[in-house]
N, C-alpha and C positions, 0 to 999 in steps of 0.2 A: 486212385482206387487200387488197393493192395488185392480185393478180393473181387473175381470177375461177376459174384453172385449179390455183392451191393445194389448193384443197381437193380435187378429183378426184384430184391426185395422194396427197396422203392418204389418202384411199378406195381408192386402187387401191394402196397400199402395205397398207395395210388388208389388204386381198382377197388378196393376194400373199404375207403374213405367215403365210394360215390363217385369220383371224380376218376374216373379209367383213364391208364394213355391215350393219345391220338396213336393210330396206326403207324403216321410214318416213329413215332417215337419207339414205339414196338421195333418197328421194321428198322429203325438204326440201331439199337440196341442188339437185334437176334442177327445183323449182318457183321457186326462189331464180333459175337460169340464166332459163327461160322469163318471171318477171316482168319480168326485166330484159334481155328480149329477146335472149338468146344462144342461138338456137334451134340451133344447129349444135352449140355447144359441149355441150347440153342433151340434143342427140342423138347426142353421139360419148361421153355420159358412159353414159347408158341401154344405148349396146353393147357399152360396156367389162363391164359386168356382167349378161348376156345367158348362158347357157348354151349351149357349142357348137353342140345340137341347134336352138334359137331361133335363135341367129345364125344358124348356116344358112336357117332357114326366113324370113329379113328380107324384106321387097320394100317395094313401091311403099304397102303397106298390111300391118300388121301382123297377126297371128292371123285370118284374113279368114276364118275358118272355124270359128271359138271353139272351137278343140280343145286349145288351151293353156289354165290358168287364166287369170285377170285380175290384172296386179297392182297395176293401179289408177295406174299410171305415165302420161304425159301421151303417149309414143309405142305404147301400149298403151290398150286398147278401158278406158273412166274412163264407168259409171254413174256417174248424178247423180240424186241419191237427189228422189222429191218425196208427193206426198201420195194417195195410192188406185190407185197403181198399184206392180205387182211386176214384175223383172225377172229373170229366170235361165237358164243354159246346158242345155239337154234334148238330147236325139238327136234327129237330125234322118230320125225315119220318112219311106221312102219316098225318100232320097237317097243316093247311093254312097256319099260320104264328105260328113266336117265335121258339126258340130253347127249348133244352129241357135239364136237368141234369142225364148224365150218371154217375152213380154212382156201382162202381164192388168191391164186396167184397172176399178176398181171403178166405183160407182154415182154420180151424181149429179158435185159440180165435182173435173176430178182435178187433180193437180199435176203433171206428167210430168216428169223432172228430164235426161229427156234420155241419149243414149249416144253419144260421141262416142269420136276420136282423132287425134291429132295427127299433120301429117305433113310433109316439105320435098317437096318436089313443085318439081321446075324450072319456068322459065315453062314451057308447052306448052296442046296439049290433053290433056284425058283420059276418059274412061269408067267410073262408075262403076257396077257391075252390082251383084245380088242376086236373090233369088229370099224368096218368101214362100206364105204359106198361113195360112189364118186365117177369122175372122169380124171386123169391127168397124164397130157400128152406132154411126149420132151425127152430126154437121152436120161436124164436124171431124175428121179420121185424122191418118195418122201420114205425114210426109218424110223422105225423107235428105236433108241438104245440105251441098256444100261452103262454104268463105268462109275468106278468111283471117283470121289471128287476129289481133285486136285492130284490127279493122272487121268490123261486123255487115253489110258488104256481098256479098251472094252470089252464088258465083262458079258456081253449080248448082245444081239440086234436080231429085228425082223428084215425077211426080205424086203428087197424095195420093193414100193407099192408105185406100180405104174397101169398105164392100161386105163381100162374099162372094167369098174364095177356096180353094175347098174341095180342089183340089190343086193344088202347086206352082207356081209361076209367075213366070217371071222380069220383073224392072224394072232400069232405065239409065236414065242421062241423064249427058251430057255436059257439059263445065265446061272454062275454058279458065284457066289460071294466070296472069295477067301478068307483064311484065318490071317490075314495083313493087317497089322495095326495103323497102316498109311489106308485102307481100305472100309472106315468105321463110317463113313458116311455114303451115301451112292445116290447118283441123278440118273 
């Protein structure tokens, strides 16, 4: 294939036929784009096959309220599986709307494999919010952060979250995108 955009079109004649990709054939196709850094192209393939009611709901941040399933797509919330800890979608008691990520870590060394998502994000500033509740004792907790992809340099975090928080409670911290062309995509 001379043009990285065959195949999409394929897929979307696919999808147009009746007969839609399988996911994982999505999901090889949109990881094929993203290795080889066609993050735009990666991201206009992902909304080609998005359902009306998801497209609508698109912004700056995907499913930002885990009330949609996961589909494990790189512009979609992507657990990363690792060793004594579990990760799942529950209701989020005690909040108007949206669910929330429960996340339990067992005893002794854990392996956390992380939950991320991918995003294009113009240069700019931005804010990233959340809210949490919880227990987590240990020398180390949990961050959000941003950074763009493919530099482990970060462009954001929240403080660690440790301690005791027995209701609700909202965290932010701000991050600024640069005008970097090694910087066109961010998780």
């Amino acid at each position: 294939v001379t043009d990285a955009r065959t195949p999409l079109n394929l897929l979307v004649a696919l999808r147009d036929a009746g007969v839609p990709p399988k996911l994982t054939e999505l999901r090889s196709y949109i990881d094929f784009l993203v290795r080889h850094k066609f993050y735009e192209l990666a991201y206009y393939t992902w909304l080609q096959f998005l359902s009306p009611d998801d497209l609508a709901s698109t912004g700056l941040l995907y499913n930002g309220s885990f009330e949609r399933p996961f589909s494990g797509l790189p512009f979609d919330w992507v657990i990363r599986r690792g060793s004594g800890a579990t990760v799942q979608v529950t209701s989020a008691a005690g909040m108007t709307r949206g669910q929330a990520l429960l996340i339990e870590f067992g005893y002794g060394r854990i392996e956390f494999g992380g939950i991320s998502q991918m995003v294009l994000l113009a240069p700019g500033n931005y804010r990233f919010k959340g809210r949490l509740k919880g227990e987590l004792a240990g020398r180390r907790g949990l961050v959000w952060r941003a950074y763009c992809v493919g530099k482990q340099e970060f462009l954001g975090e929240s403080d660690m979250m440790v301690g005791m928080a027995p209701t609700w409670r909202t965290f932010d911290f701000t991050f600024t995108v640069p005008q970097d062309p090694a910087c066109r995509a961010q998780e």
